[in-house]
N, CA, C and O of each residue as an XYZ file, in Angstrom:
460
protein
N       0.839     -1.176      0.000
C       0.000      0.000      0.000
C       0.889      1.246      0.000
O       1.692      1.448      0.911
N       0.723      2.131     -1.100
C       1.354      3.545     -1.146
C       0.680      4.597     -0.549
O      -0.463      4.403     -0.964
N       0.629      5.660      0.204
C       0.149      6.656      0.958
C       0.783      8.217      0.479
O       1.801      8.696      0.979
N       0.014      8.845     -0.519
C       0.564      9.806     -1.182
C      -0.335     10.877     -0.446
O      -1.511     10.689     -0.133
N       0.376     12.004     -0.222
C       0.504     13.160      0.204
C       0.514     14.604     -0.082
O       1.580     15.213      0.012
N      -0.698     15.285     -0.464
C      -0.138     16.508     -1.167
C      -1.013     17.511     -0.351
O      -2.138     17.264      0.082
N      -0.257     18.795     -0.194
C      -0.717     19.745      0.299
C      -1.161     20.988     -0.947
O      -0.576     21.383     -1.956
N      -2.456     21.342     -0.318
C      -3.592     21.703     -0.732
C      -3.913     23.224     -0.141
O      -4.972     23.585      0.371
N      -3.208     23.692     -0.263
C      -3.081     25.420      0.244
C      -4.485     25.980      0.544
O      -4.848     26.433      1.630
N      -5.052     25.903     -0.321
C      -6.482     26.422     -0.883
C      -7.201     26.501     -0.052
O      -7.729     27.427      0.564
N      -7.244     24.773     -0.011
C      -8.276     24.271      1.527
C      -7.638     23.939      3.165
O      -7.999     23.264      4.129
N      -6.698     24.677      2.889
C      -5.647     24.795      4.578
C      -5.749     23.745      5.061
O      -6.234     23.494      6.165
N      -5.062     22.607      3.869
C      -5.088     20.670      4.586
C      -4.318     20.003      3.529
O      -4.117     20.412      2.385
N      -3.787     18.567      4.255
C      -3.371     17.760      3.547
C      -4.440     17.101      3.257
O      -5.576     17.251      3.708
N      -4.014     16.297      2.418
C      -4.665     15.147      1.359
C      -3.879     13.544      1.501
O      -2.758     13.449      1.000
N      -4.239     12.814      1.908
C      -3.472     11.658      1.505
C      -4.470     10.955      0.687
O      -5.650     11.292      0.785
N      -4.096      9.962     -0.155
C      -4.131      9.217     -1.130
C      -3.710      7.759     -1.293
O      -2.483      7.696     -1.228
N      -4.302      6.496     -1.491
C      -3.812      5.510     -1.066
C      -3.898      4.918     -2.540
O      -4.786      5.051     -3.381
N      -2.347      4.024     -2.600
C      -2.633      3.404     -4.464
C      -2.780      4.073     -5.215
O      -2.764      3.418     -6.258
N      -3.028      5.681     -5.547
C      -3.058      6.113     -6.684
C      -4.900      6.513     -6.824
O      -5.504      6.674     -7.885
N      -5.542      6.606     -5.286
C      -6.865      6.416     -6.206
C      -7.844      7.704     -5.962
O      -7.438      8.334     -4.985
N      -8.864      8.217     -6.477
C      -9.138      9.291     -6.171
C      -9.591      9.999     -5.279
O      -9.335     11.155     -4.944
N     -10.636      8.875     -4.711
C     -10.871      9.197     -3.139
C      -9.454      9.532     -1.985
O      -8.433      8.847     -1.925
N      -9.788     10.864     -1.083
C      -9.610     10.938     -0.015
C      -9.395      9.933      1.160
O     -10.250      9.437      1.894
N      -8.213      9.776      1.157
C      -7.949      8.762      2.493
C      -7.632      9.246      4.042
O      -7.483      8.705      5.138
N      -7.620     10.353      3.583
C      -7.459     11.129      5.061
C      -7.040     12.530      4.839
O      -6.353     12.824      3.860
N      -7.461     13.490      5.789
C      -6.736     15.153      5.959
C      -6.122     15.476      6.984
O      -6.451     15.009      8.074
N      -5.096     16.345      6.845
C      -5.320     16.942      8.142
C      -5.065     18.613      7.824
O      -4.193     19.236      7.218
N      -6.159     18.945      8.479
C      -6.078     20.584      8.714
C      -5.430     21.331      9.457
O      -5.416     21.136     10.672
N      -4.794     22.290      8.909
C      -3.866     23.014      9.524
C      -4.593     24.472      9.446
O      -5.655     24.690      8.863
N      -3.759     25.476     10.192
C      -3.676     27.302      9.868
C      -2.724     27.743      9.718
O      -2.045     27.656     10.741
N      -1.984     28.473      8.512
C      -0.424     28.975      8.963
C      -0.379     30.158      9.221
O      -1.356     30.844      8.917
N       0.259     30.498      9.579
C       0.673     31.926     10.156
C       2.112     32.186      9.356
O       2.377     31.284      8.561
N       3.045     33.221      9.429
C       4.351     33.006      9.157
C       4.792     33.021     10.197
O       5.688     33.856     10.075
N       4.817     32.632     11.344
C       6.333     31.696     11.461
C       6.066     30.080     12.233
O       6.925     29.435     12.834
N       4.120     29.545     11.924
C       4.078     28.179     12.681
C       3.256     27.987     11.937
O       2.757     28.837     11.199
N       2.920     26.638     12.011
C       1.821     25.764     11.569
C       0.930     25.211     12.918
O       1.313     24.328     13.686
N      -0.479     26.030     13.013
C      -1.294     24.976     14.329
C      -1.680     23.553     13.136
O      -2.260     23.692     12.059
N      -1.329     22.657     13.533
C      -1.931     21.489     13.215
C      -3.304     21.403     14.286
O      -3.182     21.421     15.511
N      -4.798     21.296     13.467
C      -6.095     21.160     14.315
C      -6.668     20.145     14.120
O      -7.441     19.893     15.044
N      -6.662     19.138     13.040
C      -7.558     18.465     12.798
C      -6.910     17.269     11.598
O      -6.559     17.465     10.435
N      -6.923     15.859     12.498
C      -6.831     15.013     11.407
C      -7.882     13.340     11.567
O      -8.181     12.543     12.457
N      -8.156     13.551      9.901
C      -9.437     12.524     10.210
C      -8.906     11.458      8.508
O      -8.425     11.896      7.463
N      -9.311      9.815      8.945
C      -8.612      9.034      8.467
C     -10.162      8.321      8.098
O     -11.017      8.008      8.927
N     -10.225      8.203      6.950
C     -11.375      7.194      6.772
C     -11.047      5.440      7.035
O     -10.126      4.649      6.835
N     -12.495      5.435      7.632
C     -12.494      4.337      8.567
C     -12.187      2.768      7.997
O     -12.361      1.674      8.534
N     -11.842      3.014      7.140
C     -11.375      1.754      6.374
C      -9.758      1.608      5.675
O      -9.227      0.723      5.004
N      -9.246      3.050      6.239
C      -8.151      3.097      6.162
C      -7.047      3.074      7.663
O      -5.830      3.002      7.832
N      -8.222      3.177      8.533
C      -7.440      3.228      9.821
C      -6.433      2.193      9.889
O      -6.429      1.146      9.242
N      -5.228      2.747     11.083
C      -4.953      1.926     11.110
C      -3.657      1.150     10.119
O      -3.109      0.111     10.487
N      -3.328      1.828      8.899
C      -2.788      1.209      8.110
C      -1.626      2.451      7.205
O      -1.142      2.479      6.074
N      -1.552      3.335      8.388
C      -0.109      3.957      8.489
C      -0.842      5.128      7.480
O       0.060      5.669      6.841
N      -1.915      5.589      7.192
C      -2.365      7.009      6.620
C      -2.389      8.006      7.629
O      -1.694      8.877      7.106
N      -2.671      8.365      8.530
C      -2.461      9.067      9.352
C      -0.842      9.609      9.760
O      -0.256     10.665      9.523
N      -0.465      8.442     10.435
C       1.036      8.140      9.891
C       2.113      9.610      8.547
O       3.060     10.388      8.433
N       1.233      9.163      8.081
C       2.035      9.773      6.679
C       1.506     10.621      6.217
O       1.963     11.019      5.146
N       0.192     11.370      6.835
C      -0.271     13.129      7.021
C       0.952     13.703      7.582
O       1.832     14.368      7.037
N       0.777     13.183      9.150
C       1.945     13.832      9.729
C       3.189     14.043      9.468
O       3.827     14.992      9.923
N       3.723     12.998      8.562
C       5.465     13.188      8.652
C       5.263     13.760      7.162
O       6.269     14.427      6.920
N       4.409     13.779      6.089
C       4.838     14.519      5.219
C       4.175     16.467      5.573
O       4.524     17.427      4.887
N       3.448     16.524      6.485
C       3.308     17.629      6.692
C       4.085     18.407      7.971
O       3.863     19.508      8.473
N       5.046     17.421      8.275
C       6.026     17.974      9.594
C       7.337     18.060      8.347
O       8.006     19.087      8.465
N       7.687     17.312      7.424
C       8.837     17.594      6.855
C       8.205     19.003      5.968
O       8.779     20.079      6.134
N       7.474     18.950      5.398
C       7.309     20.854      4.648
C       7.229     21.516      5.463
O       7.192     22.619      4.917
N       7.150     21.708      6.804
C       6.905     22.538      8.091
C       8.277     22.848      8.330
O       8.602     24.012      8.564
N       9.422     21.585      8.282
C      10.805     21.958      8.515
C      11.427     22.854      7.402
O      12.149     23.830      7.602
N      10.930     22.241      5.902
C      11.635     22.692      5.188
C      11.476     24.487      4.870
O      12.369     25.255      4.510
N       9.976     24.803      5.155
C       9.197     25.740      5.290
C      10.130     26.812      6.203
O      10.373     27.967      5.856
N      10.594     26.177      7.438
C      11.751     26.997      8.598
C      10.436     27.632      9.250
O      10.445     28.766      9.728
N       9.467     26.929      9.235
C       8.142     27.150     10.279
C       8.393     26.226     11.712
O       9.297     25.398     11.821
N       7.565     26.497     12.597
C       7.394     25.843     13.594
C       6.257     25.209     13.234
O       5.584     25.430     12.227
N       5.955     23.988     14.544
C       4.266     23.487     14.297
C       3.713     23.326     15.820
O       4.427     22.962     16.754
N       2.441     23.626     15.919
C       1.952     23.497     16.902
C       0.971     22.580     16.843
O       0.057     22.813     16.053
N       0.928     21.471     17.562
C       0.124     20.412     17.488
C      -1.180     20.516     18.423
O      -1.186     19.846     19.456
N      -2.560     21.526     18.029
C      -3.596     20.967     18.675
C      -4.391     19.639     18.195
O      -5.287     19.230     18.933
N      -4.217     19.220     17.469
C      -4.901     18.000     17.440
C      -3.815     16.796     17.822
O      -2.690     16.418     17.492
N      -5.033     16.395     18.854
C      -4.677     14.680     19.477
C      -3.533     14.148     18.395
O      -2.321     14.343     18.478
N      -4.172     13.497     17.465
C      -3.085     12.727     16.829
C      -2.136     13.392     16.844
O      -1.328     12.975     17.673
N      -1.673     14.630     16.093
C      -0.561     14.711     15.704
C       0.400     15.386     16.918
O       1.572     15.644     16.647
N      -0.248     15.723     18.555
C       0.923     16.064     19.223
C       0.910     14.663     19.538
O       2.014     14.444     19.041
N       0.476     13.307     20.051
C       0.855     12.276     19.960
C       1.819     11.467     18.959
O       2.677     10.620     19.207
N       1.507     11.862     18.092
C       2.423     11.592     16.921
C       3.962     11.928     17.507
O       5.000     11.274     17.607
N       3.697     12.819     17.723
C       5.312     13.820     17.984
C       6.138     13.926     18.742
O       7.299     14.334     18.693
N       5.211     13.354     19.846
C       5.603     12.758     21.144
C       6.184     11.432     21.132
O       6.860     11.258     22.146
N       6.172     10.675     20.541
C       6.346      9.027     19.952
C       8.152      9.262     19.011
O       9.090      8.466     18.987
N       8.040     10.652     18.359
C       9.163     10.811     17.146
C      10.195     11.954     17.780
O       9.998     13.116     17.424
N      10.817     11.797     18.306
C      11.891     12.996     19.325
C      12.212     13.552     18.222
O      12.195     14.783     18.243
N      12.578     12.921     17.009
C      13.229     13.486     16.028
C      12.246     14.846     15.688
O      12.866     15.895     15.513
N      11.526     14.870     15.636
C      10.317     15.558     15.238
C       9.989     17.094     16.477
O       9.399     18.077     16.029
N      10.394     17.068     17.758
C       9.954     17.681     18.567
C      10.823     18.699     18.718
O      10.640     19.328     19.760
N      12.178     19.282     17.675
C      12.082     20.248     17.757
C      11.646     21.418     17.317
O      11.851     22.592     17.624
N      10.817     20.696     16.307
C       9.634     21.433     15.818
C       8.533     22.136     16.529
O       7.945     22.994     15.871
N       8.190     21.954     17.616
C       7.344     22.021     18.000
C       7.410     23.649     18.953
O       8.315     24.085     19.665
N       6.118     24.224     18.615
C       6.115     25.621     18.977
C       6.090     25.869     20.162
O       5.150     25.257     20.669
N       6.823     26.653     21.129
C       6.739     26.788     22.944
C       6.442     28.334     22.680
O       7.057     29.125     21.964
N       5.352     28.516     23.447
C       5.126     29.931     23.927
C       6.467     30.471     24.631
O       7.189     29.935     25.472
N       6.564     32.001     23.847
C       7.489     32.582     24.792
C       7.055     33.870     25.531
O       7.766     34.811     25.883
N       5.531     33.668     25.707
C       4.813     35.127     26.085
C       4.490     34.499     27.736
O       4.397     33.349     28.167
N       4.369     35.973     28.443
C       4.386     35.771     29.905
C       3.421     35.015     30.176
O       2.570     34.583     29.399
N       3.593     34.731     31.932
C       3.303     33.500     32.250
C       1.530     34.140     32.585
O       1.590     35.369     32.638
N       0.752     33.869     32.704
C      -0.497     33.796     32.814
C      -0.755     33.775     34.472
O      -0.596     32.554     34.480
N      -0.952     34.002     35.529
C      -1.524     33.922     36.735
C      -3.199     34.636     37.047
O      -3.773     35.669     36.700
N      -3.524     33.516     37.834
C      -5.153     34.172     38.393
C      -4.602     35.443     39.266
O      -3.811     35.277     40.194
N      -5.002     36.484     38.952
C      -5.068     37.468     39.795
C      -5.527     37.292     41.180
O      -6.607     36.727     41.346
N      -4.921     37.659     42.099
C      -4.772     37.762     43.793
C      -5.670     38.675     44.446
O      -5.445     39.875     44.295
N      -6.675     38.305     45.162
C      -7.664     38.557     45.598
C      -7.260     39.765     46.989
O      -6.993     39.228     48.064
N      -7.227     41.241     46.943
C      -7.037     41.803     48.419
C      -7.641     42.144     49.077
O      -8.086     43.284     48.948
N      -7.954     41.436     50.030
C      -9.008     41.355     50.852
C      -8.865     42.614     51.794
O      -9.976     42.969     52.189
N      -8.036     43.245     52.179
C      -7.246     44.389     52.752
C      -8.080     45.669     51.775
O      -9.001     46.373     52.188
N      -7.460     45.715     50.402
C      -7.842     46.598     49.361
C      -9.748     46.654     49.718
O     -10.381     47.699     49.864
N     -10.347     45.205     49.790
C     -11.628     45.606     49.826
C     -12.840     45.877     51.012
O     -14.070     45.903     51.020
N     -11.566     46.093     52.158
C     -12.229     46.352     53.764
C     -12.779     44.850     54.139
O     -13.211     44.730     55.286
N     -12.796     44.203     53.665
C     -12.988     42.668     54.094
C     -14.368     42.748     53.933
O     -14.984     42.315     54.907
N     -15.151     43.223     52.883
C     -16.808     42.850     53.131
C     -16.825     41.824     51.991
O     -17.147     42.151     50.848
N     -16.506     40.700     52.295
C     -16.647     39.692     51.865
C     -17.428     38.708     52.627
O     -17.604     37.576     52.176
């Protein structure tokens, strides 16, 4: 079984292809930005599961991501699993470098305590 791969700009997704045939064997949807790829969404028809299409969304859409000199950010399940499984693959992967997020601190002082 061959698992062909082409990216599809248009419709912000891959395409895989199994054997040469015309049907859709699987996508996965992406968004780019310039300087990452969110990977959001990949779906494998159910008769292809299983049999390395999914598989081969990801690594042909993580190698144009490298070659691209993009990052990728993996919200969808599969493919940060994917990535997690392939070290080779994870320095791809996008890390926030924006400040850290905290719940704001409640002053009970500031509000005379009528709480």
């Amino acid at each position: 079984m061959t698992v062909e791969v082409n990216n599809v700009p248009g419709a912000n997704r891959y395409e895989a292809r199994v054997d040469g045939a015309a049907r859709v064997a699987g996508v996965a949807e992406y968004i780019r930005t310039t300087t990452l790829v969110a990977f959001v969404h990949t779906e494998v028809a159910p008769e292809y599961a299983g049999r390395g299409v999914g598989s081969g969304l990801v690594r042909s859409a993580l190698d144009e991501t490298r070659a691209s000199g993009l990052l990728a950010l993996a919200t969808c399940p599969f493919f940060a699993g994917w990535i997690a499984r392939h070290p080779e693959c994870q320095d791809l992967l996008y890390q926030s470098r924006g400040a850290r997020f905290e719940r704001p601190r409640l002053n009970l002082h500031a509000l005379g305590r009528r709480i």
